[in-house]
Every structure is written in structure tokens, then in C-alpha cells.
N, C-alpha and C positions, 0 to 999 in steps of 0.2 A: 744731679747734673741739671743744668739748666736748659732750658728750648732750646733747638737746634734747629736749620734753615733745612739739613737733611730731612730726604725720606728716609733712611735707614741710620740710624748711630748705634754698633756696635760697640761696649768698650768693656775692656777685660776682661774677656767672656771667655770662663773659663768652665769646662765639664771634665769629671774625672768616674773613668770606670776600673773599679777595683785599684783606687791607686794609681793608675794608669791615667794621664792627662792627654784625652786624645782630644781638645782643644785648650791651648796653656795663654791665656792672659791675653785674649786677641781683641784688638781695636780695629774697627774700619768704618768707614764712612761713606756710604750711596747720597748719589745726586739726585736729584728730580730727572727725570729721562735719559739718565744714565743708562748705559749697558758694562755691565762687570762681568767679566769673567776670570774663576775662579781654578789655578792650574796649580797640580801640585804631583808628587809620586803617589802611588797606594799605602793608604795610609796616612795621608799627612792631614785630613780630616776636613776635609772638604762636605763630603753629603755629610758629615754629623754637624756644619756649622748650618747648612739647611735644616736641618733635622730641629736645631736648637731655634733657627727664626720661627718656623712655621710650629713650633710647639710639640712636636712629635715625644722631642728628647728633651728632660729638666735639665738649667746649667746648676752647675754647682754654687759656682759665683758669677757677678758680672752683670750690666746690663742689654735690656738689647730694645730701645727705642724705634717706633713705627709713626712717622708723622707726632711725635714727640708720646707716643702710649706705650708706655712700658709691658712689653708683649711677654717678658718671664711671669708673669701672675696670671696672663690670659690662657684658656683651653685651646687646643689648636680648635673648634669651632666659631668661636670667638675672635681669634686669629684669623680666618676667610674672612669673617665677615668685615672685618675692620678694615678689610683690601688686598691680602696677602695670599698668591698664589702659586700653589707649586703642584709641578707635573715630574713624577718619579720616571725610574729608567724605562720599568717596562710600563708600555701606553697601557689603561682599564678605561677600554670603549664598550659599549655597550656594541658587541659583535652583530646581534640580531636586529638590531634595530637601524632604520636610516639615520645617514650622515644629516638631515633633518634633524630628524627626532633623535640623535645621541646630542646635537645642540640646542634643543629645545627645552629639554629633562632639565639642559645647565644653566637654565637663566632662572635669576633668584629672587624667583618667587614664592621663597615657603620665609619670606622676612618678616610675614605674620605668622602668627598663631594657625591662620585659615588659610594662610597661603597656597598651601600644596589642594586642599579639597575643593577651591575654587575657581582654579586655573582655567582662564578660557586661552584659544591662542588668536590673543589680542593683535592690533597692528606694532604694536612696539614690541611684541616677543618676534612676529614674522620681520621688523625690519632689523632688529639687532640679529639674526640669525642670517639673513641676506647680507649684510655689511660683516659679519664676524667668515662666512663662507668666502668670500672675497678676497678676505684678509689672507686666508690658510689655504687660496687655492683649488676651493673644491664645490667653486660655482655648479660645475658639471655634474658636479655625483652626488646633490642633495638626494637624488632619490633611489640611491645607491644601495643596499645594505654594506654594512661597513665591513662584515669579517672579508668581503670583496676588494678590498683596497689595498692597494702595497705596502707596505710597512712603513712607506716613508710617507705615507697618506694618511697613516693611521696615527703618526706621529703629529703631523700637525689637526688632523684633528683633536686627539687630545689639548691640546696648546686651545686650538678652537674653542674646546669645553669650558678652560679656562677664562679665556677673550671674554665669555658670554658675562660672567660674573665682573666683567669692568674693574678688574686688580689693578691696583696703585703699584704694585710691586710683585713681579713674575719670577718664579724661579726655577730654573731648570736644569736636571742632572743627565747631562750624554745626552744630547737631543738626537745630535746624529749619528750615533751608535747605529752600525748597520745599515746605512743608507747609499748608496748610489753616488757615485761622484756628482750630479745631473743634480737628485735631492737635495744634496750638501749645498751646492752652492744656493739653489732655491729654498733652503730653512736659513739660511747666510739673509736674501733678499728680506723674508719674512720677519727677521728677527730686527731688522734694521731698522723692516716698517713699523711694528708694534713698542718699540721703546722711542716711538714722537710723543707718545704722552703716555709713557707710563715706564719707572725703572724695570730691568731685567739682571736676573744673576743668573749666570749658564756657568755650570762645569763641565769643563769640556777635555780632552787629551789631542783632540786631534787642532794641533797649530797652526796649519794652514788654515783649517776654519775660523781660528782663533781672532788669525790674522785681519779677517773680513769682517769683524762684528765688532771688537773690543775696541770699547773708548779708553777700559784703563783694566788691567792685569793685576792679578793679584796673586803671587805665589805662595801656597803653602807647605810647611814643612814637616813635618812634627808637630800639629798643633797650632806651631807659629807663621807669621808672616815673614816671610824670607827677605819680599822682595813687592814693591808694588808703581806701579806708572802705566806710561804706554808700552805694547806690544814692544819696540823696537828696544826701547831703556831695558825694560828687562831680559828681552833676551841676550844682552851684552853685558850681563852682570855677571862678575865673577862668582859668585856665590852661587848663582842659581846654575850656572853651565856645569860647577864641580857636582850639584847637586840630581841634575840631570843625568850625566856623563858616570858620576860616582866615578870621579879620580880618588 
């Protein structure tokens, strides 16, 4: 395949377990400060198409392009560093430690060899942690410990932990799973701010949030792409409402 203008060019990315194609031949394409989200039933393989960006899971076939670097041959550690950032269902904050220092730990400084054994906390680790607390809303509880925080605190600081390592490309599964009407709409604000300069992939079920963040929809079904646009085009398509509804 040749350069592409995308940060992400997915194409015929296919993975098969036991025979079983739980991602069958999928193409898609991310913008540069794009926000995608990715809707589909259970099952229709959405966290395994994450799973296959960030390296977790090998495709079978297919490629999968990152600012045009072929991210199927890279480890998923190699995959971070290249800019690729993903935050699973349940948050892993460092409970005992401050909202501080659980974004301090995340700023990537072990890019050397000696990275990690000579860490001072520079002015650019304290201003990247002041401007990422900002971002996620938790100006107030730097000096918090963190298992103290709401769930919907904890959520975005994870996302926070994320911020620190400056990802080209964010991804995220259920962010607001469990939160608050009052949260939702505040991870809605937050999501809208963080993809000014940098893409984001949310899988989400809940639609009304869906509504509030999505530049463009992507439904899947089995593997495949149903259906893809804005919010409004796809929720009027016939395909996806039999698929939804299961007439």
C-alpha cells in the first residue's frame, strides 16, 4: 500500500480464532484529530479490533498503518511508543499513590536506557502534569490519593496517565461505563477537548453519549462494517436498526 494522509489506515484486517472470524476483512480509515466511535452488538468485535491496533492480539491477515508504520510486525511496546494509546474497561491507577504522582510515574521518561534511574522532577514533568490535570479535571485532588476518588475520577485519570505520554492516537473501551449522568456528560466535554490534536477511538453502547462526541460512527457487526458516517446517517439506516432491533 502506498503513504496515506491518515493517522490510522486499517485495510482487510482480518483475525481468526479457531476458524472463527471475529474481525473478517475490515477497512477503515482515521483522520488526524478525528474522533471515531466504534458501536456495534456483543460480539461484533470491536475491543478485538483495538486489541489488533495496539498489538495485544496478531491479525491473521491485513494491514494496519500508524502515520504510515506498519504496526502488525511491531510489539505492542513499540506500538506506545510510536504514539498509540489505549485505556481498557477497568481503570489500573495506581490506588495508593497521588493523583500526582499516578501522572508523574506516566510521563516517558524511561526513552533511554537510563531513563527510569535518573528521573529528577524536572519543570517539564511538573508543567506536563499541571496542563494534563487540567485537561481530566482534577486540578483540585493532585494531592489526593487516588483510591479516594469517584469512579468517574478515576476514569479520567487513567485517560490522564495516558495524556502524559502525548498519543497521536487514543483509544478507548466503555469510558463511561458506570458513571454518573453529571460524569458522562463531563467525559463528553473532555473527550471533545483532547481530540484538538490528537485522534480518538471510543467504544461506546451508550448513544446518547455517542451523540455528543462522534465526528463519524462506525458500526460493527460480525467482524464487519455494517454501516459508517455521521451519528444521524447511521442511525437511519436500515441495516443497522434490523440489526439493533433484531427484526
Amino acid at each position: 500500500m502506498s503513504n496515506t494522509d491518515f493517522v490510522l489506515a486499517v485495510e482487510d484486517l482480518t483475525v481468526s480464532f479457531d476458524g472463527f472470524k471475529a474481525v473478517d476483512s475490515l477497512t477503515m480509515y482515521i483522520d488526524k484529530n478525528e474522533l471515531r466511535v466504534l458501536v456495534g452488538p456483543n460480539g461484533a468485535g470491536k475491543t478485538t479490533v483495538l486489541d489488533l491496533i495496539c498489538g495485544k492480539t496478531k491479525s491473521t491477515a491485513g494491514s494496519i498503518k500508524f502515520n504510515n508504520i506498519e504496526l502488525t510486525k511491531l510489539s505492542e511496546h513499540e506500538i506506545v511508543r510510536s504514539g498509540v494509546g489505549r485505556k481498557f474497561q477497568n481503570p489500573s491507577i495506581y490506588e495508593n499513590l497521588s493523583v500526582y504522582q499516578n501522572l508523574e510515574v506516566s510521563y516517558p521518561k524511561g526513552r533511554g536506557v537510563f531513563g527510569s534511574l535518573t528521573f529528577k522532577r524536572t519543570q517539564a514533568v511538573e508543567d506536563r502534569v499541571r496542563k494534563v490535570a487540567e485537561d481530566i479535571m482534577l486540578t483540585e485532588f493532585l494531592d489526593m490519593e487516588s483510591a479516594l476518588l469517584s469512579h468517574g475520577q478515576k476514569q479520567w485519570l487513567e485517560i490522564g496517565m495516558l495524556l502524559m505520554q502525548e498519543p497521536e492516537l487514543l483509544m478507548l473501551d466503555e469510558p463511561v461505563a458506570g458513571m454518573s449522568a453529571k460524569e458522562r456528560d463531563q467525559t463528553a466535554d473532555l473527550l471533545n477537548r483532547i481530540c484538538q490534536n490528537r485522534s480518538v477511538i471510543v467504544i461506546e453502547h451508550d448513544m446518547e453519549f455517542v451523540k455528543k462526541i462522534a465526528h463519524k460512527v462506525t458500526v460493527l457487526h460480525q467482524g464487519k462494517i455494517l454501516a459508517e458516517g455521521p451519528m444521524d446517517k447511521v442511525q437511519s439506516d436500515e441495516k443497522v436498526i434490523e440489526v439493533y432491533l433484531g427484526h
